[in-house]
Each structure stands twice: as C-alpha cells, then as structure tokens.
C-alpha positions in Angstrom: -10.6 3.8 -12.9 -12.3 3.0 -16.6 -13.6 6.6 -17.1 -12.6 9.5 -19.6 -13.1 13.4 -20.2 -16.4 13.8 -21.9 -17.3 10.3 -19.5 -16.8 7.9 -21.9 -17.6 4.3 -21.1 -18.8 5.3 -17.7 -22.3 6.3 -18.8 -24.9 8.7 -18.8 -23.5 10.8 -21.3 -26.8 11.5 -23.0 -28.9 11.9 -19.3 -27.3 14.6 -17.9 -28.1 16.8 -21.7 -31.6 16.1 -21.2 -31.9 17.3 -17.4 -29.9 20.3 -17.5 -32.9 22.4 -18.8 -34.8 21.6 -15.8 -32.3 22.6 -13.7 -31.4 25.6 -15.1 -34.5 26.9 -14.9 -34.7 29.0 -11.5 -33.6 27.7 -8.4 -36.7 26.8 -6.2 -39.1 29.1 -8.5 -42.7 28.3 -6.5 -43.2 26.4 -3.0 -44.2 22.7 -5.0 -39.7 23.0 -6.0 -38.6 23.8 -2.7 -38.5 20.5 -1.2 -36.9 19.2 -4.3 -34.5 21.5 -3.8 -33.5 21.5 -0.3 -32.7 17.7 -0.6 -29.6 17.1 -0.5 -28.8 14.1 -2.3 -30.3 16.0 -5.4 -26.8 18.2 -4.8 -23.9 16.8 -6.2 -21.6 18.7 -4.1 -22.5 16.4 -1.2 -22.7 13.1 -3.5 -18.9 14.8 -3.5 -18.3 15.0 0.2 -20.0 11.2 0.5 -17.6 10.0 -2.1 -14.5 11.7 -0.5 -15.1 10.2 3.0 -16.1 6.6 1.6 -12.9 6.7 -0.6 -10.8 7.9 2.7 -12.6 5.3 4.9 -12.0 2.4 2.0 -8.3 3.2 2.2 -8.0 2.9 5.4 -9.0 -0.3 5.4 -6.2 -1.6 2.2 -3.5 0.7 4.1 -3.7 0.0 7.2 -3.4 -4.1 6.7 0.0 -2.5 5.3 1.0 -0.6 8.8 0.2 -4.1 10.5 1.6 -6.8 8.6 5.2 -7.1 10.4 2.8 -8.1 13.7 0.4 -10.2 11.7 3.4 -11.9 10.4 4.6 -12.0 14.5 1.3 -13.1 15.6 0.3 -16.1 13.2 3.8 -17.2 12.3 3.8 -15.8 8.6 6.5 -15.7 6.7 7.0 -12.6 4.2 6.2 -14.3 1.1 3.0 -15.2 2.9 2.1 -11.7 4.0 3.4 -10.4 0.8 0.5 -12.7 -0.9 -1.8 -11.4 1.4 -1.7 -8.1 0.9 -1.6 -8.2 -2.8 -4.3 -10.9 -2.9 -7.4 -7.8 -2.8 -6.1 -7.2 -6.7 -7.0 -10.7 -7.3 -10.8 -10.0 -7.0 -10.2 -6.0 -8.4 -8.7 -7.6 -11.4 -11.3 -9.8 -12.3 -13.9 -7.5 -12.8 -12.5 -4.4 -13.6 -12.8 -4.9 -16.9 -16.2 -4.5 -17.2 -17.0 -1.3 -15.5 -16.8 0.5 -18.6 -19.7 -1.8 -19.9 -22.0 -1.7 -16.9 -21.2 1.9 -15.8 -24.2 3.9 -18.1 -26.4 0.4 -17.1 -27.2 0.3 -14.1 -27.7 2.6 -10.8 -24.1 3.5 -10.1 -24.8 5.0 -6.5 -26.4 2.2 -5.5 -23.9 0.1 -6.6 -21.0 1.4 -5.1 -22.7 1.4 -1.6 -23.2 -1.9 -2.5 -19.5 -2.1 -3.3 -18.8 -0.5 0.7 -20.9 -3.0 2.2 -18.5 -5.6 1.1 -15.6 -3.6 1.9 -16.8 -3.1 5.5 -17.4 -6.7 5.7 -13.9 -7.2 4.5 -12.5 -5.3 7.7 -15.0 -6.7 9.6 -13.6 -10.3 8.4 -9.8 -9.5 8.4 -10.0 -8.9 12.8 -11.7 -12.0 13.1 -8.9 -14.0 13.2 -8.3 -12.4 16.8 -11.8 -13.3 18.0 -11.6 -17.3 16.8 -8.1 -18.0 18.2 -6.6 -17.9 21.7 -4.9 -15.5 23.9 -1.0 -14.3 22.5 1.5 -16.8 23.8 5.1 -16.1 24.2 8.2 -17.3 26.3 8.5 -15.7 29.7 10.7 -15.6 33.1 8.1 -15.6 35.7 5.6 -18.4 36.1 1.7 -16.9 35.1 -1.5 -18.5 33.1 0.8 -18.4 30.2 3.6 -20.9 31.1 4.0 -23.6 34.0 7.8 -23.1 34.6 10.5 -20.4 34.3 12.7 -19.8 31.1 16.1 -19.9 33.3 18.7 -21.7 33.1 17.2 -25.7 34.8 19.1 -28.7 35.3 17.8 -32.1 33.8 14.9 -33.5 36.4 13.3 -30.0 37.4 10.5 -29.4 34.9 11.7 -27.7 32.5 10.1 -29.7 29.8 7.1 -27.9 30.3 8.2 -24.7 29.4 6.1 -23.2 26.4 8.2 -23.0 23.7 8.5 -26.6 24.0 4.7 -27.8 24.2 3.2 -30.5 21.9 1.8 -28.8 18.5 -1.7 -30.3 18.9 -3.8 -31.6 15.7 -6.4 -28.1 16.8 -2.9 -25.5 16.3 -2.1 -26.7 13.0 -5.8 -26.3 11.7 -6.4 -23.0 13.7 -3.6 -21.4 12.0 -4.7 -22.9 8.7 -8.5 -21.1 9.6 -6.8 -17.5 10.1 -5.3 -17.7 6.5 -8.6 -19.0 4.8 -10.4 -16.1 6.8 -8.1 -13.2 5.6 -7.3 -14.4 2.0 -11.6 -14.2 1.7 -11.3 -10.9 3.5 -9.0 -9.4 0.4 -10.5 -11.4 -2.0 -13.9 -9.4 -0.7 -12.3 -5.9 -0.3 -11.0 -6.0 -3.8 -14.0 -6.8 -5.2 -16.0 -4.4 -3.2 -13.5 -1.6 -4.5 -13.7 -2.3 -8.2 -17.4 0.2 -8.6 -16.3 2.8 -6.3 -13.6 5.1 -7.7 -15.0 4.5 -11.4 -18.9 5.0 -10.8 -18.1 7.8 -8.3 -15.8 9.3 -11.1 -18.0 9.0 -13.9 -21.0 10.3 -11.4 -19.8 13.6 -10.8 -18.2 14.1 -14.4 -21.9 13.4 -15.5 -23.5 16.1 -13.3 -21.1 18.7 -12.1 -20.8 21.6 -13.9 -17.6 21.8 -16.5 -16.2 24.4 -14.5 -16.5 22.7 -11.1 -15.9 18.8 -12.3 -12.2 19.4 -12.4 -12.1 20.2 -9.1 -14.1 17.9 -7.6 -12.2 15.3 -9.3 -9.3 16.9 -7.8 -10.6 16.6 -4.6 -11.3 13.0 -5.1 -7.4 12.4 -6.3 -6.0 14.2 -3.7 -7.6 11.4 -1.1 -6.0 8.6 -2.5 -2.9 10.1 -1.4 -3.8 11.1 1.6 -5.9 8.2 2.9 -2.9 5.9 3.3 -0.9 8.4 4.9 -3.9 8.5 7.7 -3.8 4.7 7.5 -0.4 4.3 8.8 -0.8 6.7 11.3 -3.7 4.7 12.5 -1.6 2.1 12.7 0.2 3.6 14.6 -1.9 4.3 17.1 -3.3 0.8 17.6 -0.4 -0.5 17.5 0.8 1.1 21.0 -2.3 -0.8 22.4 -1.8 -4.8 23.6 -2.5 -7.9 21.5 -5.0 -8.9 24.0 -6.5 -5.6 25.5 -10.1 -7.1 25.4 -8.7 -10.6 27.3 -5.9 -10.1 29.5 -5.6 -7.6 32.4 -3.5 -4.9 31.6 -0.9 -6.0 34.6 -0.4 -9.8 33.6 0.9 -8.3 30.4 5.0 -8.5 31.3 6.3 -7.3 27.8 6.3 -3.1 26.7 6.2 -2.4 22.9 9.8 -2.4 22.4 10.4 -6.0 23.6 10.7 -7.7 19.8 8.0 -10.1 21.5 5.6 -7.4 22.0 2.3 -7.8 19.0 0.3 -4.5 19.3 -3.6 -4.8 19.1 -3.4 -5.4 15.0 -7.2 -6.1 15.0 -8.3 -2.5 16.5 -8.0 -0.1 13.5 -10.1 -2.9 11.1 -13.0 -2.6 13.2 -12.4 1.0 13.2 -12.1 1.1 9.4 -14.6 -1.2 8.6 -16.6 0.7 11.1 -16.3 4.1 9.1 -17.0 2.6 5.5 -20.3 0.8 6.5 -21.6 4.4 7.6 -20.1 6.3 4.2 -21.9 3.4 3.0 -25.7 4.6 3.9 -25.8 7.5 1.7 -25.5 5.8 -0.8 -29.0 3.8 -1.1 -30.7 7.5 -1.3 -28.8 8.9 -4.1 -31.1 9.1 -7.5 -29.7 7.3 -10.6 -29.7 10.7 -12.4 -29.7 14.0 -10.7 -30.3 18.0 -12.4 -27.2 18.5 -13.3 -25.0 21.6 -11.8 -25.2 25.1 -12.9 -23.1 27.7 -12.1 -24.4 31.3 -12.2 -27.8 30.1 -13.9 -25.6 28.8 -17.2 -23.1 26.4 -17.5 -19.9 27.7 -18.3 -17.5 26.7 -21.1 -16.4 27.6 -24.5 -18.3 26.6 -27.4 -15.0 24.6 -28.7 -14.5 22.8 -25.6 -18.3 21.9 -25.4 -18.0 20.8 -29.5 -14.7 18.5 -28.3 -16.4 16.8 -25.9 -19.6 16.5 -27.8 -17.4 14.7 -30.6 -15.9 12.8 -27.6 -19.4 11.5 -26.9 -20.5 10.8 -29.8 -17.9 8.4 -30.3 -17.8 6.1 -27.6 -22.0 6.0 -28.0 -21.3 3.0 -30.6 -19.2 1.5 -27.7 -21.9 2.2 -25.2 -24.8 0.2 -27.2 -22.8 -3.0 -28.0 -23.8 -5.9 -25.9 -21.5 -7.8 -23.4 -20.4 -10.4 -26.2 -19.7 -7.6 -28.7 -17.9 -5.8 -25.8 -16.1 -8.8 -24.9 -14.6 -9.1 -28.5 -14.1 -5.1 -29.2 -11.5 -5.6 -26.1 -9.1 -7.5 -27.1 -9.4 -5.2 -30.2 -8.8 -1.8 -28.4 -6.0 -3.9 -26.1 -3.2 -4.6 -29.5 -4.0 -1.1 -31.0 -3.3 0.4 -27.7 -0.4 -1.9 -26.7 1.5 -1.8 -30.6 2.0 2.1 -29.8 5.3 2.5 -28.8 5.2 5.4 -26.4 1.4 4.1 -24.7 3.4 0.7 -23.6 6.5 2.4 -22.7 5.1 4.7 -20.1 2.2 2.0 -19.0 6.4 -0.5 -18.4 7.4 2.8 -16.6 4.5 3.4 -14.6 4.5 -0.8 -13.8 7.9 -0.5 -12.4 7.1 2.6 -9.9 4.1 0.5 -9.2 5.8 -2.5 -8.2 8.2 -0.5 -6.5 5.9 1.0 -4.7 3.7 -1.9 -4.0 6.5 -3.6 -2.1 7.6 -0.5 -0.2 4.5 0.5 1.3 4.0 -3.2 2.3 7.3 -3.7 3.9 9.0 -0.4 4.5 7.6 -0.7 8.2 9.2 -4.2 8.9 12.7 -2.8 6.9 12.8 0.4 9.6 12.2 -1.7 12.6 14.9 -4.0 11.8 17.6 -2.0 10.5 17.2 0.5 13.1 15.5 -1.3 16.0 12.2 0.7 16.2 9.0 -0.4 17.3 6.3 -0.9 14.7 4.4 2.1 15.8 7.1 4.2 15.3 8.1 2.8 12.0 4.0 3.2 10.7 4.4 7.0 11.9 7.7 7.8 10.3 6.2 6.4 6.8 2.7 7.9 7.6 3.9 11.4 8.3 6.8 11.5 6.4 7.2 9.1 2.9 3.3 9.5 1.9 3.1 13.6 2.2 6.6 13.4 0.5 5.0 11.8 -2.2 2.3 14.0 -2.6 3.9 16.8 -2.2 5.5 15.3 -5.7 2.8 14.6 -7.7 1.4 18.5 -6.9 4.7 20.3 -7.7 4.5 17.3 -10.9 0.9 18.7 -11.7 1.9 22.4 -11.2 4.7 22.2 -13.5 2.6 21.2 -16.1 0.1 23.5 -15.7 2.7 26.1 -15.8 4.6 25.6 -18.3 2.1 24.3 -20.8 4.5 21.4 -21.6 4.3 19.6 -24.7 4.8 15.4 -25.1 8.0 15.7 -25.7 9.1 18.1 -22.5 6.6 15.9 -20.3 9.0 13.1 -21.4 11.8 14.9 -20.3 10.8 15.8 -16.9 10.1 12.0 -16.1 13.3 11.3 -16.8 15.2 13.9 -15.1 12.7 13.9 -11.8 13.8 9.6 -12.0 17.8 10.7 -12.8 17.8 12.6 -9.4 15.7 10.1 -7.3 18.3 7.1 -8.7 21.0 9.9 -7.8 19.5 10.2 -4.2 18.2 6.9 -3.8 21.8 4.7 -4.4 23.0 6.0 -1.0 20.4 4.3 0.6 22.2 0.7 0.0 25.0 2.2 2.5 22.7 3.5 5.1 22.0 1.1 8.2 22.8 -0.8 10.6 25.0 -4.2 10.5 23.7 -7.2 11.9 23.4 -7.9 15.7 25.8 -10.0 17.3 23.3 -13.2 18.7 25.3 -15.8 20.4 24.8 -19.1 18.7 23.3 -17.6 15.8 25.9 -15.0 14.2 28.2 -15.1 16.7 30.8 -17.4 18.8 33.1 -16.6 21.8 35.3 -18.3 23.4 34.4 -17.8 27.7 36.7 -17.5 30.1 36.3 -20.9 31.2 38.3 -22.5 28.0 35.1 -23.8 25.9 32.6 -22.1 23.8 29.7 -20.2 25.1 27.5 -22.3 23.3 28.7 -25.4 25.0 28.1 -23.6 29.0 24.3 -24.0 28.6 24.5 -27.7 28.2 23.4 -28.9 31.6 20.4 -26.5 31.7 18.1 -28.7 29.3 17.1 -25.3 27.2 14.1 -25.7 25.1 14.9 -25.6 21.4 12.1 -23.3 20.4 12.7 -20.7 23.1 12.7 -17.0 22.5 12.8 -14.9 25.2 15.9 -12.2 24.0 18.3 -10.9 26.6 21.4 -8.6 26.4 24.2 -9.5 27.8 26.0 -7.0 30.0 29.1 -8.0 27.5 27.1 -6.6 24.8 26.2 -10.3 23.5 22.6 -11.2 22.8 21.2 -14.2 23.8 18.1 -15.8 22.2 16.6 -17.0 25.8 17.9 -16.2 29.4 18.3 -20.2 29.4 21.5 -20.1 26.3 23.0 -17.4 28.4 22.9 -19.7 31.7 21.0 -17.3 33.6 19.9 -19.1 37.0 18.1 -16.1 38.8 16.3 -13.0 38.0 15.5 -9.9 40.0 11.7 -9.1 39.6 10.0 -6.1 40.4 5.6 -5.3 39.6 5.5 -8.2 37.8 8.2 -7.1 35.4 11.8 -7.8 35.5 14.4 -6.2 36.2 17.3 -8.1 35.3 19.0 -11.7 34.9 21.8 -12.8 37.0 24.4 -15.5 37.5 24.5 -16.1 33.8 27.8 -18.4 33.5 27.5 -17.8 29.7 28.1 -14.2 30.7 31.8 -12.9 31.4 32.5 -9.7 32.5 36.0 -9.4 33.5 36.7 -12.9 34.6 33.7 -12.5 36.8 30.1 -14.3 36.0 27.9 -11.6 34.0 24.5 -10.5 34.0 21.7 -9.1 31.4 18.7 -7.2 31.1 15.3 -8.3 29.6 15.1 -7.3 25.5 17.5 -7.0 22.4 20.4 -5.3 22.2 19.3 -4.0 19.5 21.0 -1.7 16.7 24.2 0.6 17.6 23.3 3.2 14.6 20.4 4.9 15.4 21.8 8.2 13.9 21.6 6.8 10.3 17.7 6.7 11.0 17.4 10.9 10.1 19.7 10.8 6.8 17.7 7.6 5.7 14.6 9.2 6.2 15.1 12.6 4.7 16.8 10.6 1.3 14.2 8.5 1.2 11.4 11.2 1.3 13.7 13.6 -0.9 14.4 10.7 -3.7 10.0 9.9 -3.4 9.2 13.2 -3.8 11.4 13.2 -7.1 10.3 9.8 -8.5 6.3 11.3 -7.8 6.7 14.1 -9.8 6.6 11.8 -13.1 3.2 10.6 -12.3 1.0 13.8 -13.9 3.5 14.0 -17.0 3.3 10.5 -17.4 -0.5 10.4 -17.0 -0.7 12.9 -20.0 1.5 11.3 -22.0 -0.9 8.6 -21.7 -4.1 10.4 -22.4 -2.2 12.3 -25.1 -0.9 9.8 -27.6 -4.0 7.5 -28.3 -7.0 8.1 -30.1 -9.3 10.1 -28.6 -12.4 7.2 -28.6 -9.8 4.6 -27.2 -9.4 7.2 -23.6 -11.7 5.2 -21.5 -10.2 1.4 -22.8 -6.6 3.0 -22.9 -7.4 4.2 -19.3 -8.8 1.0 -18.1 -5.8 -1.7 -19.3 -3.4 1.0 -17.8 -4.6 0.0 -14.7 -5.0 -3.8 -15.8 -1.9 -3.9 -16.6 -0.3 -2.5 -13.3 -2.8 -4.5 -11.0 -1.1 -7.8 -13.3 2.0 -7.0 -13.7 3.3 -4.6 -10.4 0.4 -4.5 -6.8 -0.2 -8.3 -7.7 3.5 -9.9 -7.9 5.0 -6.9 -6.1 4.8 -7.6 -3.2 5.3 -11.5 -3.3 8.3 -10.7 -4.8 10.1 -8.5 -1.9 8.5 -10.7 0.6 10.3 -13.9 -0.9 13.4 -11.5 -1.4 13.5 -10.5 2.4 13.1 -14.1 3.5 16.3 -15.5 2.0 18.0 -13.2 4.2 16.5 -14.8 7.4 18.8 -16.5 9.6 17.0 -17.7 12.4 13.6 -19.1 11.8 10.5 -19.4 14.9 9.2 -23.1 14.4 5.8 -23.9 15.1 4.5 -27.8 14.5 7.6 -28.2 12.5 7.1 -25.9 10.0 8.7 -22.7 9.3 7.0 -19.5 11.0 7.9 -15.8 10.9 11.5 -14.9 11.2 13.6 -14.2 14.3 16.7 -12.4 12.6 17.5 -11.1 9.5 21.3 -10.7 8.0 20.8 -6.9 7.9 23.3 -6.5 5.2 21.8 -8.7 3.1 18.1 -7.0 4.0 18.9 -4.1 3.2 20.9 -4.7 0.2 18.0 -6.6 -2.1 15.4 -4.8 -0.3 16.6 -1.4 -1.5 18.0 -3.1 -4.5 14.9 -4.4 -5.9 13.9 -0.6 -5.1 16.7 0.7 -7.1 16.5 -2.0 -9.9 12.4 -1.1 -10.5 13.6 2.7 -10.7 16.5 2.2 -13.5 13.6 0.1 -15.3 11.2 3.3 -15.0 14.3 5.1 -15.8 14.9 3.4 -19.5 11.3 3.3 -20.5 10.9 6.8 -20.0 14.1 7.4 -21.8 12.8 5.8 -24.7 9.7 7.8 -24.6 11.6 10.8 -24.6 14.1 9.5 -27.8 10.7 8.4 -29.4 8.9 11.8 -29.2 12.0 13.5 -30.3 12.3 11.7 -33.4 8.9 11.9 -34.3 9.1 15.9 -34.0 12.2 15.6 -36.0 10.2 14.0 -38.9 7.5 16.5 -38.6 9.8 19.2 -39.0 12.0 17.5 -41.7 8.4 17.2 -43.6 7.1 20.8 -43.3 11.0 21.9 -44.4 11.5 19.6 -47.2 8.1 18.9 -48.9 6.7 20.9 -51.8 2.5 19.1 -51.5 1.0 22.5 -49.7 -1.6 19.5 -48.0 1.5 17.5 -46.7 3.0 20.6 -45.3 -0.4 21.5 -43.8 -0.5 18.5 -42.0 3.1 18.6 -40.7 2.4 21.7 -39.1 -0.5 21.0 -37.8 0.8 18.0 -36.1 3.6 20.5 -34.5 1.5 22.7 -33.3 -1.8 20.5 -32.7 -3.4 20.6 -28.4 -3.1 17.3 -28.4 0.8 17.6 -28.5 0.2 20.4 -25.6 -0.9 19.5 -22.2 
C-alpha cells in the first residue's frame, strides 16, 4: 500500500495532466472517436470493477487457508506452530519486495503488472490443493473392516490379529518423505501468493488516483477498502461450505465414508475452495493484459471538479515527491533508510505504527485460529466455527471501522480528539473483552488421559483393557454411557458393536464401562462439551468488543497521515505496513500457534514424531489464547495513551506561546499551528 494523496511514489503524476485535455474535449465528437470511446478498458470505472473483483478473489484465496487450517493441521499431522508458520509465511515474500513499489510504480505498466501479480496468485491456490492430489486417500481408525483397515478397532485378545489394525502400521521410508513434500509444496504456495500480492493493491491504488476524477477517486478508493473487509468475511463462509463436503469426494464413494462431520475424525474437502479461488483470480486476471499504461483521464460534467486550493495542495504535493521519483534505485535505496529514522524519531508516528502492530498481531492470530479455539471449547464442527466468524466477527469489524470513519467525518476531529477516541473505543473493548477468559467450557473427562476411575471390579479402568492388545496409536473416540470418553472402543473394552448402513450404531459389552454394577455400553463420537449455552454470550462479546477495537483504525490512520511531512506520505505509508508485516502478520501467528500447543495433552504420533493434537487442556487454551488477545490490546491501549498525552502537551505549548509571547511572528505561528488543516481531519 506505498501510495499517497496527490499519488506520490506511485507514479504517473505528470501523465494524467497531459491527457486530461484530450479527454475533456467532447465525448465521442465525430465517428473516427467513437470506437475509442466505447472501449471499455479506456473507462476507468471498469479498470474499478476489475480491481474490486481481483482484490475479492485474491482474498479469498489468503482467507480461506485461514477457515481451513484446523483440518490441514488434522489431515497432514501439523502442529499449530507449524500451521501458524504457514499461514504467516505469504508476508515473507510480501515483505521482501514491498519496498520498492514506490520506486517501480510511475516505471513500468502497472496493469500489466498486477495481472501478472494474479497469475502467480492463482498459481499459488492452484499449488496450495495439490497436496491432496500427490498423497493418498484419508486414513483413520475404524470399527468395521473396509479398504481402509484389515481388522476391527474392538476390544481383541493377544493371537487374533489385532496387530494389524491401522493405527499401528509400519511408518514406511515413502510416509515420512510424503509428508515432508506437502510442506515444501505449501510453504512455495505462500511464498508465491505473497509475492504475487505485493503490485496489486498499490498499482491498482495509485491507477485509479492517477485517472479518476477528484471527485470520484475518493470513492472508488472507498470501494476498493471496503473489499478488504469484506473478502475475508466471504472466505470463511466459503470455507464453510467446502468444508461440509468429504476429504476424499473425488476418491471414495460417498457410502464407504463411515464418519459425519461432527465425528472429531471427520477432515472436510480443505482442497475445494482453492481451486475455486484460484479459479476466480486467474479470470480477474485477463483484464488485465488489455488495460493501456495511461488512460484520458475522468471528467465529470465536461470539467473536473475541485477547488483551486485543493488542486494548488496537491500540485505542491507533486512537486515534491518528483525529486523522489527521478532518483535511481541506488539513490532510492539510500534515501530509505533516510526517510525510515525521520519518520520513526517522531514520537506520535511510532506510537500509533506500536498501536496499530499490536491490533495487527492480535488480529493476525485470531483470524488464523479463532476457528480451531470455537470448535474446541464448544465442540462445533469446523464449518460451523468458519460461519460463525464469517458472518458474525468480520461484519462486526466492519461495521467498526465505518461508524470509526463516520465519526470523523462528522465531527471534523482534530489530532488530539482522534487520539482520544482510540483510546476510549480500546478502554471499552478491554472492558468487554476480559469476560471472555471466563467464558467456556472445562476440559472433557478422557479416561486415561485426564481422567481415572476406579470400576466396579476393584482395579482401575485403565488396567481392564489389558488383555485386549490395544494399539497405542489408536483414535477412534467413543462416549461412554457413564459419561466417560474413551480414546478407542478397544481402552473402553468394547467386544461387539451393533452396525446398521455401514454406520454404527453403538458399542457394547464394554467391561471398562459400568453402569450400575452392570457392563456398560457407548456410542460412536466425543462426548463432547456440556456448555454449549456459553457459545451466544461468547459470540455477541466478542463481536461487540471487535466492533469497538475497529473503530480506532480511521482515527489512527489520520493520525498517521497527519503528523509527518507532507513529502514523507508515500514512505511514511509504506514502512507502516513494513513494519506490521515484521513485527505483527509475520510472528503473529507463530506465536499463538506455539502458545496453543503447550496446552496439548494428548498428542497423534505419526513415524515417531509429534503430529497434530488430540486434546487440549481447555482451561489452559482458552486462558493464553484470549490472554495473548487481551495482552496485544492493553499494548494498543498504552501506545495510544501516549499519543493522546503527547498531542495534549504539544497544544498546551502552542497555547502557552500564543498567550505569553510578545514577537507578533512567534505568535503568528502559534496560532497558526492551532488552528492549521493539518491538525483537522
């Protein structure tokens, strides 16, 4: 996003001047113009409507990877630390060259280059469902002998075959590797779809700013804005969707499948919605290659419309980033690190870029895991969980930043009263947010594994399995009709099961199982969590304290754009977003996916290794998951504090000056300073 009003380092500031008096000629004035003008990618309302679908479609693809990771994690073995770095690894390529859009955006054919740019993200989603294609069918524990497993998963005495149950099969020299394959393939994928995303915001950006009108560039832009918001909210409910759908749909029969998507075995068809994404960006792409480097640029009523002020501001704002525009890359190269320390030694500029880092990497960690917390803590299914957050937490948020942006507009705020609203819009999301850390479910009780009874034949339950020669690795979950789950029907010393379709019904004589002195029985899944009535309170805090913490993001935008030098806009712009790639989407995530793993107590094992987790301590979840949330908010909280002690001092001092001082050109400038637009938003 290196761009600026008046288009700074994005380019073509002096193109669009020269054009205009073509195009404001007469529309279509003899037969030889009226091709020209019926074209439409001369128009740049539909280089808009292009941008806006390419920018949904691109989103789609980053977002959705989100919605699917707690099944990516299920289907390859992943731990969260692992998928954490996965998802944040697309800023690794973003990061790299970001920097030097603002040198190459007025340099080369920016339409071009950002279909360019979708190609590779298209090839990114493209890349990222491959994994399904190269590996094998989905393999899981089972009850009922099929292609998938040789022998039953009931309780068998030593001698009967029950070595050859799946869970215990040799890890073969090809597993290891394959597994090792899937994470080289999808690391590449986001290493390809952050690169590919680093020309098409800022080109598209500085694009239309060059050649929409001034009256109609604001909301175009606006348009544009509005879909970053919104195309994550339709990934997760595209997630949703595929989700419902089986692992293998395209290689097993629909009735050998024996699980339904609430069995905690169950991996939806994760691979579905990237060729659907990828799918939709390589044809936003094709536009692309037929839009002109420079196009007339828009008039509005045969004139263009504007004060002469405002058009002598942004002329000024022009002429002072030309300089920039001419250097070459080495002289670029060294300006940066010039225009980096005079940005980052003023104190309000780094305070809200620290504030704006911790919403980030708040943020960054909820949207990645905030699907996998609800399904835990309040045993839903992962389609569920990606609709709640798609529906619910992403319009929430935008629902903030609009009432943020109206506010502002409203009220005309100045720096100082834009720093007071972060704080008190962050003041009442810490206030709503802090109940969260109460809200959900304790942990499941899982015989073996957080929990130990005594039967009613004198030993423990643990010790009644014994004779039935359970595999280690099993994980088949069953719940007890004593309200006990048991990791595999085998621990519970199930010897039968009642089978009806295909499916099952239920297990019986489980001797692990007692039921009033009498042997008990269970039924096929988890028992699951016993508080599904915190689920509405959770939700409707969680959206009320996000709406809240999003209404600091315009005020704290401005506040940005308003307390640097006008020339430094673009630069100031661009190691904003540097900076919160670095410091909050990139660690952000790994951070909260090591977090959530240290409160796994049972892990899957696959070649020896650890895999993805079986069950969580969901006190301990929920308590550094939603702490790390509420620790990044008090951080935001501080910085934007400071701001606001910051700004007030400094309109103390201006006011103490214009009181106190008797130089007539020292009180000029005091009250200038008090009263000057650039203290007004």
């Amino acid at each position: 996003m290196w761009f600026q009003v008046g288009k700074g380092l994005q380019g073509g500031q002096s193109r669009p001047d020269r054009m205009t008096s073509t195009a404001t000629k007469s529309s279509c004035p003899d037969r030889s113009r009226k091709a020209f003008c019926r074209n439409p990618f001369l128009s740049i309302k539909f280089f808009v409507f292009c941008h806006g679908l390419l920018q949904l479609s691109q989103l789609l693809v980053s977002s959705y990877l989100k919605s699917s990771i707690s099944t990516i994690e299920k289907r390859y073995g992943l731990s969260s630390k692992t998928s954490g770095l996965l998802a944040s690894f697309n800023e690794v390529g973003n990061t790299l060259l970001i920097v030097f859009m603002s040198y190459f955006g007025s340099r080369v054919h920016r339409p071009r280059f950002i279909g360019c740019g979708a190609i590779l993200v298209s090839l990114a989603g493209f890349l990222m469902s491959l994994p399904h294609f190269i590996t094998g069918p989905y393999e899981y524990d089972q009850s009922i002998a099929s292609v998938f497993s040789n022998t039953t998963d009931l309780c068998q005495p030593e001698g009967l075959g029950s070595s050859g149950n799946l869970s215990d099969s040799i890890c073969a020299p090809h597993t290891a590797r394959e597994n090792h394959e899937v994470l080289l393939v999808m690391f590449i994928a986001q290493v390809l779809l952050g690169i590919g995303g680093v020309p098409i915001q800022p080109f598209g950006i500085s694009y239309i700013d060059d050649f929409a009108s001034e009256r109609n560039s604001p909301l175009y832009l606006g348009i544009l804005f509005s879909l970053t918001v919104v195309g994550p909210g339709v990934g997760f409910m595209l997630g949703s969707g595929m989700l419902r759908f089986y692992v293998d749909i395209d290689k097993v029969a629909g009735d050998e499948v024996q699980l339904t998507n609430r069995d905690p075995r169950w991996v939806g068809a994760w691979w579905l919605g990237f060729l659907v994404a990828a799918s939709l960006v390589a044809v936003s792409a094709v536009p692309y290659f037929f839009f002109p480097r420079e196009m007339p640029k828009e008039v509005v009523s045969g004139k263009e419309i504007g004060s002469k002020k405002s058009k002598d501001v942004l002329r000024q704002l022009r002429s002072r980033s030309e300089d920039v525009q001419n250097l070459s890359l080495l002289q670029f190269i060294k300006y940066f690190p010039v225009v980096l320390l005079r940005n980052l030694r003023h104190p309000v500029y780094l305070l809200v870029v620290l504030a704006q880092v911790n919403l980030s990497a708040m943020v960054a960690g909820l949207a990645t895991f905030m699907g996998k917390f609800l399904e835990r803590q309040f045993s839903l299914t992962a389609s569920f969980a990606n609709m709640i957050i798609g529906s619910v937490n992403i319009p929430g948020a935008m629902v903030g930043i609009v009432v943020g942006g109206a506010i502002l507009k409203r009220f005309q705020m100045s720096l100082k009263q834009c720093s007071a609203m972060c704080v008190l819009g962050m003041l009442l999301c810490l206030i709503l947010a802090f109940p969260l850390v109460f809200l959900g479910c304790p942990t499941q009780k899982v015989s073996g594994v957080t929990y130990r009874e005594s039967s009613e034949y004198g030993h423990y339950a643990s010790e009644c399995n014994l004779h039935c020669n359970c595999p280690e690795k099993a994980y088949n979950p069953i719940c007890g009709s004593n309200g006990i789950e048991y990791i595999s029907p085998c621990y519970a010393g199930c010897g039968a099961v009642s089978i009806a379709n295909s499916s099952v019904l239920n297990y019986t004589n489980c001797i692990c199982i007692s039921e009033n002195g009498l042997v008990g029985s269970a039924k096929p899944g988890t028992c699951g969590t016993s508080c599904s009535h915190l689920l509405l309170p959770f939700v409707v805090l969680s959206c009320l304290a996000g709406i809240l913490a999003s209404t600091s993001h315009t005020p704290s935008f401005m506040l940005i754009l308003r307390s640097i030098q006008p020339e430094d806009k673009s630069f100031a712009v661009g190691i904003q977003f540097m900076l919160l790639r670095v410091l909050a989407w990139m660690p952000g995530p790994v951070l909260y996916g090591s977090a959530i793993d240290t409160t796994c107590i049972l892990w899957e094992k696959k070649c020896d290794r650890k895999a993805a987790c079986r069950y969580y301590d969901n006190n301990l979840f929920r308590q550094r998951y939603l702490g790390l949330q509420f620790f990044f908010e008090v951080g935001a909280f501080l910085c934007f504090v400071m701001v606001y002690v910051i700004l007030r001092r400094q309109e103390k001092d201006a006011s103490h000056v214009a009181e106190t001082t008797t130089d007539p050109e020292k009180k000029k400038l005091a009250e200038n300073s008090k009263k000057s637009p650039e203290s007004k938003v």
